[in-house]
C-alpha positions as CSV (number, residue, x, y, z in Angstrom):
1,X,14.4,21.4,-20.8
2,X,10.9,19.0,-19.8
3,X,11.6,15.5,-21.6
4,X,8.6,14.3,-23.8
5,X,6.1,12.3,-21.8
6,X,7.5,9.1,-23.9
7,X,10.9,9.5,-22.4
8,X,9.6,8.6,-18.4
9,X,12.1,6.8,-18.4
10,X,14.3,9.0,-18.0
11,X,12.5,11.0,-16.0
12,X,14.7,13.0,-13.4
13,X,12.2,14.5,-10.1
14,X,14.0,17.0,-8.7
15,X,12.5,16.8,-4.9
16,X,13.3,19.4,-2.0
17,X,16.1,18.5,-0.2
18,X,15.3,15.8,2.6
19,X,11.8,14.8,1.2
20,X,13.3,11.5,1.0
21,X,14.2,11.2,4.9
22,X,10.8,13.3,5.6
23,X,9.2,10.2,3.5
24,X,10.7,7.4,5.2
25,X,10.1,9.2,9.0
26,X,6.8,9.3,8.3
27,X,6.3,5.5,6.5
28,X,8.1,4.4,9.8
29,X,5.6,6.6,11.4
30,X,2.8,4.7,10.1
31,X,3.7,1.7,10.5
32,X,4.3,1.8,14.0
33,X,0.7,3.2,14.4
34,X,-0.5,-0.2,12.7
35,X,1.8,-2.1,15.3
36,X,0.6,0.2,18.2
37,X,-3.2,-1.4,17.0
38,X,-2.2,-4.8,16.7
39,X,-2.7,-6.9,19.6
40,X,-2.1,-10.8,20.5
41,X,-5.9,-11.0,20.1
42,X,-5.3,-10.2,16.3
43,X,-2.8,-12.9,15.8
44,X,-5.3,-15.5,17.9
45,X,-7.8,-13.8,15.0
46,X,-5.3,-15.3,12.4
47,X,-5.2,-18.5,14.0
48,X,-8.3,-19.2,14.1
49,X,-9.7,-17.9,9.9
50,X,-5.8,-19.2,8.5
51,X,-7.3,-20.0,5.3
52,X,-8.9,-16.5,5.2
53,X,-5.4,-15.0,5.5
54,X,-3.7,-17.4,3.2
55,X,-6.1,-16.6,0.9
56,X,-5.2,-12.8,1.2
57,X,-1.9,-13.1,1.2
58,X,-1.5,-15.3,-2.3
59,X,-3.9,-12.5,-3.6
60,X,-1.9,-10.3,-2.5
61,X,1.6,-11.3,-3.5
62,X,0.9,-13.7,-6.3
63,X,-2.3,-12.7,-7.9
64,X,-2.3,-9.4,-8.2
65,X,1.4,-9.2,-9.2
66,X,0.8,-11.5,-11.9
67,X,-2.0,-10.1,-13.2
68,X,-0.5,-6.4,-12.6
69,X,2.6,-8.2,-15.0
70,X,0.1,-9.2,-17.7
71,X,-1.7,-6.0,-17.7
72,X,1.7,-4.1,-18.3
73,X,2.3,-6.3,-21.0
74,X,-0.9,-5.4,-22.7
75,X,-0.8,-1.3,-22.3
76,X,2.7,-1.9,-23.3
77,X,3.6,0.8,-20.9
78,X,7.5,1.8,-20.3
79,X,9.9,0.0,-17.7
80,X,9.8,2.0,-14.8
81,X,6.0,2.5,-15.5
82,X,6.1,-1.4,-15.0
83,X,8.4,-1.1,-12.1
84,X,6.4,1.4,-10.1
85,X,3.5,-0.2,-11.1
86,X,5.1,-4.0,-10.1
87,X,6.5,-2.1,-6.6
88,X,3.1,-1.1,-5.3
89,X,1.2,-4.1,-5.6
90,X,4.7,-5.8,-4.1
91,X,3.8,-3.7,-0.8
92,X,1.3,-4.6,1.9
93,X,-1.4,-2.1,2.6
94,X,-1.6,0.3,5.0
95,X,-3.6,1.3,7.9
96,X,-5.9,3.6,5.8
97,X,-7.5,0.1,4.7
98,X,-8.1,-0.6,8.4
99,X,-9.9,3.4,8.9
100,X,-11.7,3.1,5.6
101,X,-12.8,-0.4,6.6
102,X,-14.1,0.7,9.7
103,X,-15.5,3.7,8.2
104,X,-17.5,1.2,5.0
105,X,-19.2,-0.7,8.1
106,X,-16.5,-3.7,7.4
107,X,-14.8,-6.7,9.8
108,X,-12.0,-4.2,11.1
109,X,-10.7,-7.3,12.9
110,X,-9.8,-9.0,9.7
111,X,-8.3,-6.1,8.5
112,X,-6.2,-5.3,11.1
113,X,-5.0,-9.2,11.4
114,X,-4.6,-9.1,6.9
115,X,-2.5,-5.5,7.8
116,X,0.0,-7.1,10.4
117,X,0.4,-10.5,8.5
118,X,1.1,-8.9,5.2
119,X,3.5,-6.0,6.4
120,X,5.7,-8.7,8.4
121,X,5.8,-11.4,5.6
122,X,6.8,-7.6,3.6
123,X,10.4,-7.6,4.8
124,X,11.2,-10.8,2.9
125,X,8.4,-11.2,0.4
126,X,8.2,-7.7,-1.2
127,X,11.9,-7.0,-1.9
128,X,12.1,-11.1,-3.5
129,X,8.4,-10.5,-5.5
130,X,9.5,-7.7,-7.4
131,X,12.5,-8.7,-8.9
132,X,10.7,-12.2,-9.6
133,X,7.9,-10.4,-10.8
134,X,9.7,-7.5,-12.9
135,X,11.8,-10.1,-14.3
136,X,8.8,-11.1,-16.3
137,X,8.2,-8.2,-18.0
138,X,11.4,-7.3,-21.1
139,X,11.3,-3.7,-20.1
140,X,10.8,-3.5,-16.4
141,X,13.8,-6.2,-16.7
142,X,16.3,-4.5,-19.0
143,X,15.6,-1.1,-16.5
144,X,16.6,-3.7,-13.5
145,X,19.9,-4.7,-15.2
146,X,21.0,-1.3,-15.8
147,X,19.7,-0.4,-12.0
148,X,21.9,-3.4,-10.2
149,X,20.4,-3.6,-7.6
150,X,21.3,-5.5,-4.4
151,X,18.0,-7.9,-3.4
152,X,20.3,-7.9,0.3
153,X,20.3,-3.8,0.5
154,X,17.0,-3.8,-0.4
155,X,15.6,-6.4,2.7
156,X,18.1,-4.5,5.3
157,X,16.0,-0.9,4.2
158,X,12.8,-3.6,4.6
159,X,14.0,-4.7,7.6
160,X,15.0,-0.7,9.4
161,X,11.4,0.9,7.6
162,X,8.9,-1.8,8.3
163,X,10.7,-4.7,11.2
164,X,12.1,-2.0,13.8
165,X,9.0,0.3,13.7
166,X,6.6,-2.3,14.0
167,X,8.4,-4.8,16.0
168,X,8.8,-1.8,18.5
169,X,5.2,-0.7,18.4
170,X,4.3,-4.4,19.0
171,X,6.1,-4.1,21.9
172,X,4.5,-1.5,23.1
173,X,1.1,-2.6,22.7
174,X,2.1,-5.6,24.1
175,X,3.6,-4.3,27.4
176,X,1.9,-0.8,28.0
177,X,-1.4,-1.3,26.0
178,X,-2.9,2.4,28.2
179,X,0.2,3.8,26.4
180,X,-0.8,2.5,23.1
181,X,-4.6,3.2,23.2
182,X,-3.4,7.1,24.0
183,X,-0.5,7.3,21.3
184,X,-2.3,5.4,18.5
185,X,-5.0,8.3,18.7
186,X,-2.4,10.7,17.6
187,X,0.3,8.8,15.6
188,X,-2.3,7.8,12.9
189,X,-3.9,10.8,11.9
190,X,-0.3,12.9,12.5
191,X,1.4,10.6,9.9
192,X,-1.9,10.3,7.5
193,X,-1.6,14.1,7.6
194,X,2.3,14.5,7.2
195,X,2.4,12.3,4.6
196,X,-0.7,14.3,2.7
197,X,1.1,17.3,3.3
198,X,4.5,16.3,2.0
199,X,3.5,14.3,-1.0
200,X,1.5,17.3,-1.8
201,X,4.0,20.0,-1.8
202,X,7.0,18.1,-3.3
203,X,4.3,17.7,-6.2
204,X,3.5,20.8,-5.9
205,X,6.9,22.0,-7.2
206,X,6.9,19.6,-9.5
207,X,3.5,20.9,-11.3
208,X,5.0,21.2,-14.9
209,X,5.9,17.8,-14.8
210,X,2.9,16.4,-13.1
211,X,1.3,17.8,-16.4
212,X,3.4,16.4,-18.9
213,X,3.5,12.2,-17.3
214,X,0.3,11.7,-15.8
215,X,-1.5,11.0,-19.1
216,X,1.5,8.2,-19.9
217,X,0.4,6.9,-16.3
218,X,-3.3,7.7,-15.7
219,X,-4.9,5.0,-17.5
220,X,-2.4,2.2,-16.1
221,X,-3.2,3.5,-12.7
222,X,-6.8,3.4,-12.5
223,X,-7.1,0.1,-14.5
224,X,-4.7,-1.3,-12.1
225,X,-6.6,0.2,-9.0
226,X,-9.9,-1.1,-9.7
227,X,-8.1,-4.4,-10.8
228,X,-6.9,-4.5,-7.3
229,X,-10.2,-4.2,-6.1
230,X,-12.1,-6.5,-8.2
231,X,-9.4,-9.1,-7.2
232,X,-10.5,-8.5,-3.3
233,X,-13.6,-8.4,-3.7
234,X,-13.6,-11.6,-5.3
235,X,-11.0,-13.3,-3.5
236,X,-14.0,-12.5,0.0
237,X,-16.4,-13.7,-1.9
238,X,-14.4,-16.9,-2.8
239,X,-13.6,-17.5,0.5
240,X,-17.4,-17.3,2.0
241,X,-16.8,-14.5,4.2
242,X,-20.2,-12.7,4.9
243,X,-20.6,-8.8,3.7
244,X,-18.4,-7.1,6.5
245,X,-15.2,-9.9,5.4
246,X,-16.0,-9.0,1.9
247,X,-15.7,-5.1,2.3
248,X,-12.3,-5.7,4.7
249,X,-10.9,-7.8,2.3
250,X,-11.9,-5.7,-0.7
251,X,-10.4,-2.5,0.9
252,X,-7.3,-4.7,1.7
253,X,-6.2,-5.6,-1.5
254,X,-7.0,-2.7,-3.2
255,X,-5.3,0.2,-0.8
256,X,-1.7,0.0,-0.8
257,X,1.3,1.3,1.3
258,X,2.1,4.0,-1.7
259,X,4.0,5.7,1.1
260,X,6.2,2.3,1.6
261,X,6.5,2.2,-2.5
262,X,7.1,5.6,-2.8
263,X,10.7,5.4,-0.4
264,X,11.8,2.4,-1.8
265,X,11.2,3.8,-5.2
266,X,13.3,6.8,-4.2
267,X,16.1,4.9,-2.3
268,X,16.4,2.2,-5.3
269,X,15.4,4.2,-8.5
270,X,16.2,7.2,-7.8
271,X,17.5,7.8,-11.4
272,X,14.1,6.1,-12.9
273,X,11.8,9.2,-11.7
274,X,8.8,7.4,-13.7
275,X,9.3,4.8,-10.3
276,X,8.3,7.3,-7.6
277,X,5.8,9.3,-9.8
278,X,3.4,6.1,-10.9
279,X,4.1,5.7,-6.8
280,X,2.9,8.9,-6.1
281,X,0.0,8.9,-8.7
282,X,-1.7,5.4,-7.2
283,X,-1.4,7.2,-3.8
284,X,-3.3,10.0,-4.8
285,X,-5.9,8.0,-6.8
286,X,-6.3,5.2,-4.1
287,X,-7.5,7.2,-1.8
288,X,-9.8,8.9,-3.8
289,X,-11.4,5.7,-4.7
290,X,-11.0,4.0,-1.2
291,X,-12.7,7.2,0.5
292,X,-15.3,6.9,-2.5
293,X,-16.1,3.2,-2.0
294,X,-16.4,3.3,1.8
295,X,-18.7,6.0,1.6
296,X,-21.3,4.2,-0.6
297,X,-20.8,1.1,1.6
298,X,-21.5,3.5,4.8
299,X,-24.6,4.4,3.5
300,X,-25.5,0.7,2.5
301,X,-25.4,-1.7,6.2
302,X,-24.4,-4.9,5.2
303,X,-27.0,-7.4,5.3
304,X,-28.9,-8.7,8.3
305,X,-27.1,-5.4,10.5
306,X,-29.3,-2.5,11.4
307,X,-28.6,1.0,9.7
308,X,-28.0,2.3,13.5
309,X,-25.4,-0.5,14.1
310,X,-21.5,-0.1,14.1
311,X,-19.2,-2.4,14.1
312,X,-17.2,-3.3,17.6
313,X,-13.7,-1.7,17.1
314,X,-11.2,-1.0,19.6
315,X,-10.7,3.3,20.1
316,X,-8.5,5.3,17.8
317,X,-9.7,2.8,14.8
């Protein structure tokens, strides 16, 4: 019998057997494409606009979280509403932020540099920010307690998903960069399409429920989204960066590794199904609304470039 949408909590997804591993193959997947694009020149990139990055990063990881806190407080939504909500902002983005900044005539070099500095600082930062960050909210808190979970479990799955893929693709880049240029042309559109594909279908068998939550979620998602959004847009405009900074830094903040939220919301909450499903949902809607914002900036150069001119990126961007 379908709980009512009030009792999310509660909420038991019944996924096809081995989504979960399917999930995390892929996420590892990903991530190793990002590594594959990330070269030293990225990391000179950092050193040389660190207050740019710092900047990112506390709007990433201390910003948004705290206002993400404040906004569950005031929709009042239930606790592992708040968690999933708390866990995705907790991620780093992904590298759909570096292909829709590319694609929104942004500085895909900032992106890139904002990716790999926020998805290594991830290992430690993301498991320790959401139980700080959870702790603040009475209902995401009480869920926790009843969870127990271990903050040391949760940085050794950090450390296998997002260290070993992208220490290894690093490595790669680093020693075989032909290799690289030729797998990163495939590994990033394979996994963007996997992922797709499975998200898809295990909600697809889970239609009846997809009905009966995603009003309790829908308006905390999209709020939340643009939220995310406004806060990068604002956090590139703080920090002087001319129009292609502001659209990298824009798309940075407000596109998130759902994929990355969605495992750990599976491996750690697996009997809180409300977790993975407000995962799922921001997936879904933040690339509609990514896709939909780098379109409009396509069509609009940023000021003082022709309309014929691209940005310099490296191939398979």
């Amino acid at each position: 019998m379908l709980l009512r949408a009030a009792d999310i909590d509660q909420l038991d997804l019944q996924l096809p057997g081995g989504f979960q591993l399917a999930v995390k193959a892929i996420v590892a997947l990903f991530l190793f494409g990002i590594a594959l694009d990330t070269t030293i020149g990225d990391f000179r990139d950092v050193a040389r606009r660190p207050w740019v990055i710092l900047a990112g990063l506390v709007a990433q990881y201390v910003v948004m979280p705290a206002l993400t806190v404040l906004l569950t407080l005031a929709l009042d939504v239930r606790g592992s509403v708040a968690i999933g909500m708390i866990l995705v902002v907790c991620c780093p983005a992904g590298n759909l932020s570096n292909i829709l900044t590319h694609r929104s005539r942004g500085d895909v070099a900032l992106s890139v540099s904002l990716t790999g500095v926020s998805t290594i600082a991830a290992v430690v930062v993301t498991p320790v920010a959401l139980a700080f960050w959870c702790g603040l909210n009475p209902a995401a808190d009480d869920l926790l307690r009843d969870v127990h979970i271990d903050p040391w479990d949760m940085v050794s799955e950090a450390i296998l998903l997002i260290g070993l893929p992208f220490a290894l693709g690093i490595l790669i880049a680093w020693r075989r960069p032909s290799v690289s240029a030729r797998a990163r042309r495939i590994v990033e559109p394979a996994a963007l399409t996997l992922l797709l594909l499975i998200v898809v279908g295990g909600l697809a068998g889970q239609l009846a429920t997809f009905i009966d939550y995603v009003g309790v979620v829908a308006v905390a998602i999209v709020v939340q989204n643009a939220l995310s959004l406004l806060v990068g847009y604002g956090t590139g405009r703080l920090t002087r960066l001319p129009e292609p900074g502001v659209r990298a830094m824009t798309l940075e903040l407000g596109l998130r590794n759902t994929g990355l939220a969605l495992v750990l919301a599976l491996s750690f909450f697996g009997e809180l199904g409300g977790v993975a499903f407000v995962a799922a949902m921001w997936g879904l809607w933040d690339v509609i609304t990514g896709l939909t914002l780098s379109t409009w900036w396509r069509r609009r150069p940023p000021a003082g470039r022709r309309p014929a001119e691209e940005p310099v990126v490296r191939d398979g961007v």
